[in-house]
C-alpha positions as CSV (number, residue, x, y, z in Angstrom):
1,X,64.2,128.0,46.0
2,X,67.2,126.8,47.7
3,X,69.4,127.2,44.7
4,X,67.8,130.6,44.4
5,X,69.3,131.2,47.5
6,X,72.3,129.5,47.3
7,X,72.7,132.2,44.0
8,X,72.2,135.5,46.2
9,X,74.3,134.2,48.6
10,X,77.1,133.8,46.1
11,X,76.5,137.0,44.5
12,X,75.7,139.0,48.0
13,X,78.3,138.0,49.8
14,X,81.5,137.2,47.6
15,X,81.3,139.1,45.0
16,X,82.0,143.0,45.6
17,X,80.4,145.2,43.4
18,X,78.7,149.0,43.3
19,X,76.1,149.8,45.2
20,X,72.6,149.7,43.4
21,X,74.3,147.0,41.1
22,X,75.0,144.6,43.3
23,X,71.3,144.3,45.1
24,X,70.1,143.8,41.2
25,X,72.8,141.3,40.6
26,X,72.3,139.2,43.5
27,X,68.4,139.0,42.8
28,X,69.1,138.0,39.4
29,X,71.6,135.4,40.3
30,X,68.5,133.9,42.6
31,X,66.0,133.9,40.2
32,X,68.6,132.6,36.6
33,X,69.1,129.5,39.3
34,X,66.3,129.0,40.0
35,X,64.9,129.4,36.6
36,X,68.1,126.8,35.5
37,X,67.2,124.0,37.7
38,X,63.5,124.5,36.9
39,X,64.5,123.1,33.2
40,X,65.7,119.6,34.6
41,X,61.8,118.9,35.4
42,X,60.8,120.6,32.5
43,X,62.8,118.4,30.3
44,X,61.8,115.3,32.0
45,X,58.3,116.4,31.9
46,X,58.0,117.8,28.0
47,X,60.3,115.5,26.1
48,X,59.9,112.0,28.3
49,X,56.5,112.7,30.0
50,X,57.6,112.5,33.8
51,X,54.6,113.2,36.3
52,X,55.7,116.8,37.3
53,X,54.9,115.6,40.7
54,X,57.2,112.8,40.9
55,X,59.8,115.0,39.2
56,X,60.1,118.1,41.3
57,X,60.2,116.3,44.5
58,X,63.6,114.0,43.3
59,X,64.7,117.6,42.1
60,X,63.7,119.4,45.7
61,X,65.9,116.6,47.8
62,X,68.8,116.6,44.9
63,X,68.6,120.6,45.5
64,X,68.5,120.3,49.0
65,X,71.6,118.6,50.2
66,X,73.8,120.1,47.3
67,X,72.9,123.3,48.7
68,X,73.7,122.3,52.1
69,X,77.1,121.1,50.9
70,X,77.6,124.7,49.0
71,X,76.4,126.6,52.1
72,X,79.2,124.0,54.5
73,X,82.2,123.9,52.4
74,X,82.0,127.2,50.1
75,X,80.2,129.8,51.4
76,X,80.6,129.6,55.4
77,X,81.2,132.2,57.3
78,X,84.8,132.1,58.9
79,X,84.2,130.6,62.2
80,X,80.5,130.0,62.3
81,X,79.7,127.4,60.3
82,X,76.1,127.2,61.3
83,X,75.2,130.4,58.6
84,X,77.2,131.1,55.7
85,X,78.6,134.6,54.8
86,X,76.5,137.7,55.2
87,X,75.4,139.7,51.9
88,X,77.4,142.9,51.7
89,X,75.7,146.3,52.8
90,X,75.6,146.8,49.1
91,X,73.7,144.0,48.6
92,X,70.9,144.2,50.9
93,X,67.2,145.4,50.5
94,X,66.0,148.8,52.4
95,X,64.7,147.7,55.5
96,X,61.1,150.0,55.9
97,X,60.5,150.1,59.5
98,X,63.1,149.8,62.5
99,X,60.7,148.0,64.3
100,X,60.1,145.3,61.8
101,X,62.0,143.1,59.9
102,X,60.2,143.9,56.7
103,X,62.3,145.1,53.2
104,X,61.4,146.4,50.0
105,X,62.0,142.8,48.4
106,X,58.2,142.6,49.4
107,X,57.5,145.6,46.3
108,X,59.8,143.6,44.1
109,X,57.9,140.7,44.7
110,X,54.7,142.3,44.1
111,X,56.5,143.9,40.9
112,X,56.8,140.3,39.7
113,X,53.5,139.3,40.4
114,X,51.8,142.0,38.5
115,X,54.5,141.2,35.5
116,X,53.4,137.6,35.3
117,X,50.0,138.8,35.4
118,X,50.4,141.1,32.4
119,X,52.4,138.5,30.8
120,X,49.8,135.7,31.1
121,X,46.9,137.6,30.3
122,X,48.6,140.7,27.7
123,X,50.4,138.3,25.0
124,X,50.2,135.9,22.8
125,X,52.1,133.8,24.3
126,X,50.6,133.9,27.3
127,X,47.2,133.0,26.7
128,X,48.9,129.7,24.5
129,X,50.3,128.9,28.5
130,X,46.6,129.3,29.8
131,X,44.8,127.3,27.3
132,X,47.3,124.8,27.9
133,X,46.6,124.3,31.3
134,X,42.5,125.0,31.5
135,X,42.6,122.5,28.1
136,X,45.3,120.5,27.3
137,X,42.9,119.2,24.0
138,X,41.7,122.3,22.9
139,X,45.1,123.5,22.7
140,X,46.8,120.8,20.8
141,X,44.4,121.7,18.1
142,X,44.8,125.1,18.3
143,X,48.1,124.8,17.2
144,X,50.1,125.3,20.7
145,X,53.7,123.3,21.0
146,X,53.0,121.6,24.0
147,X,57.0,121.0,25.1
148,X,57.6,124.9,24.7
149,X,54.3,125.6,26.6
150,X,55.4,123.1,29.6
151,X,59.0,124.7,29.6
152,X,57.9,128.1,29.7
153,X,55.6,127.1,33.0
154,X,58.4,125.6,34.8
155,X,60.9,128.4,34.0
156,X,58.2,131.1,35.1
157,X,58.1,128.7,38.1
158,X,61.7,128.8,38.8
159,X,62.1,132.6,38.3
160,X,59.4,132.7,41.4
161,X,61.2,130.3,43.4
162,X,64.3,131.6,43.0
163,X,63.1,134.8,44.3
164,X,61.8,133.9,47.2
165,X,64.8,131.6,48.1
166,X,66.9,134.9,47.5
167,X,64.7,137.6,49.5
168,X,65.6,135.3,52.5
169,X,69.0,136.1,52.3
170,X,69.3,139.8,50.5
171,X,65.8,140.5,52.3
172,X,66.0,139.3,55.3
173,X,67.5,141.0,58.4
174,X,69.2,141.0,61.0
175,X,71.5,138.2,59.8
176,X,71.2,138.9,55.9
177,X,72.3,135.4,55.3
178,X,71.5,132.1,54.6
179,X,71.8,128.8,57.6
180,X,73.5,125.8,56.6
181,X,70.4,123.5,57.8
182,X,68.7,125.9,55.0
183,X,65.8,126.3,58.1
184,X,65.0,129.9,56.7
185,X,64.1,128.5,53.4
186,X,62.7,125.1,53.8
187,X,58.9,125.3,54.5
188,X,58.6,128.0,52.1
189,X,57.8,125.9,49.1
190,X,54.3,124.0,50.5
191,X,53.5,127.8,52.2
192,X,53.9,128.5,48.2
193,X,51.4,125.5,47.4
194,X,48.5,126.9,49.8
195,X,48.9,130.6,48.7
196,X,48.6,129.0,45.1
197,X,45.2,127.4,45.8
198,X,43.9,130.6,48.4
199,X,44.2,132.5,45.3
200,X,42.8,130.5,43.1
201,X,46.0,129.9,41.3
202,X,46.0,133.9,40.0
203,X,48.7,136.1,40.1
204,X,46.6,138.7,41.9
205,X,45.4,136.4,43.8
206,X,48.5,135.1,45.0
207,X,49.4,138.2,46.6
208,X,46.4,139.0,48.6
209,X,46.7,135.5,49.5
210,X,50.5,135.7,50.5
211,X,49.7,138.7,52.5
212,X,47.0,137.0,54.4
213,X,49.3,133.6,54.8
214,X,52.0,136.7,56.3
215,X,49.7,138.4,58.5
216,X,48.7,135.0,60.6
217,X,52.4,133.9,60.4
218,X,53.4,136.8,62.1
219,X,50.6,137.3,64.1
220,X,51.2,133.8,65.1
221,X,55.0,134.5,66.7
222,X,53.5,137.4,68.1
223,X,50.6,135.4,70.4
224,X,53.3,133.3,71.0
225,X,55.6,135.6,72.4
226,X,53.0,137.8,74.5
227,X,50.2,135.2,75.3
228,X,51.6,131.7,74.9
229,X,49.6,130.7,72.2
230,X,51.1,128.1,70.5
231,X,52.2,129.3,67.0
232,X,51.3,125.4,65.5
233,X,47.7,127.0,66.0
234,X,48.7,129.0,62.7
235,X,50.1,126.6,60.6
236,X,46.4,124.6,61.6
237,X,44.4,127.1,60.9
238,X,46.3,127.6,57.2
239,X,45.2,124.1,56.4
240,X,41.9,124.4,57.6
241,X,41.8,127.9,55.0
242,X,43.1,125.6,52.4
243,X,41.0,122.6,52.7
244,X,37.6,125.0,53.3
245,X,38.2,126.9,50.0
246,X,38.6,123.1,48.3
247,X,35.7,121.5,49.0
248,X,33.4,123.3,47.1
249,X,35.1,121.9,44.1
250,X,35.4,118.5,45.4
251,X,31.6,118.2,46.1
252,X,31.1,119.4,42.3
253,X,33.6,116.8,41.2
254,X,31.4,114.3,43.5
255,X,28.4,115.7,41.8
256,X,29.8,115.7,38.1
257,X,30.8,112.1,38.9
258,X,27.2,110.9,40.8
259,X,25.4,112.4,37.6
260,X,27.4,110.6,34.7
């Protein structure tokens, strides 16, 4: 995600080009990096066996302070070093209300969502990368490469990430750029992690979870703002959501477990 942002910022605002082309450049520019660092887990994970876990996290702190170095020393904004450049008008997303910050990245990343979903569940491909992760055994047998299977994943993975860290520069107003303590980016991921277990790790899913995730993180600033409620009250209340929806499967683990 930060790479994916670090991308659209290099794209946005450096790089002039046409209108129309640019706003598609610079998205892809966020999602091929994220989708390229994705691989160095993936590697590690399908031709060594490294604990994705342990993995992405080294990853997360390598990508974080090399794009805070990039966003300092290459793509600062002349005299305020806090942000780096603007994207270009050319390079921004439609902003669909005047009284809100919200763009039209939010149809592209529905757009994407429904793609995977089509992807995952409409080739053949596809279902090889769900029997892979609902039954590792079953699909060994079946025939499925297992290192192609866990690359795929993590790319998929780093296409998504490198969205989001993109829309927070090209889709984000009013600065349409990207702060050098990466603050705009850097809680996004585990926000990511709780969406991915609201909706029950489903593409569809994910998005009527993301909006609800949305709805109380806005409606959070908002009670700060007019009734001084404390917005920390959200980001309680999302764990609460989160750990609610899990223990219904951890008492039928406990169960499975008392009964063997």
């Amino acid at each position: 995600m930060y790479l994916g942002a670090i991308g659209a910022t290099l794209v946005a605002g450096m790089i002039p080009l046409p209108a129309g082309v640019h706003l598609v450049a610079a998205t892809l520019a966020g999602m091929v990096a994220g989708a390229v660092w994705s691989l160095v887990p993936a590697v590690l994970k399908a031709w060594r066996g490294a604990h994705e876990v342990i993995s992405t996290i080294m990853c997360n702190w390598i990508a974080l302070h090399l794009s805070m170095y990039l966003a300092v020393n290459f793509l600062a904004e002349p005299g305020r070093a806090e942000r780096t450049v603007p994207a270009l008008p050319s390079a921004r997303y439609p902003v669909l209300s005047e009284e809100s910050t919200l763009t039209a990245v939010l149809f592209v990343a529905v757009a994407f969502a429904l793609s995977v979903y089509a992807y995952l569940w409409g080739t053949r491909a596809g279902y090889e990368l769900r029997l892979a992760g609902e039954n590792p055994e079953a699909a060994r047998y079946a025939g499925v490469r297992p290192g192609r299977v866990v690359t795929l994943s993590f790319v998929i993975g780093g296409l998504a990430a490198g969205l989001a860290g993109a829309s927070q520069v090209i889709g984000r107003p009013p600065a349409w750029s990207l702060y050098a303590t990466l603050g705009n980016v850097a809680t996004l991921g585990f926000d990511g992690i709780g969406v991915a277990l609201v909706g029950r790790n489903h593409p569809v899913g994910g998005i009527l979870a993301a909006l609800l995730f949305g709805a109380l993180a806005q409606g959070g600033r908002l009670m700060e703002y007019e009734v001084g409620v404390l917005s920390e009250l959200v980001r309680a209340l999302n764990g609460i959501i989160v750990f609610a929806l899990a223990v219904p499967a951890l008492w039928g683990l406990l169960r499975r477990r008392v009964a063997s």
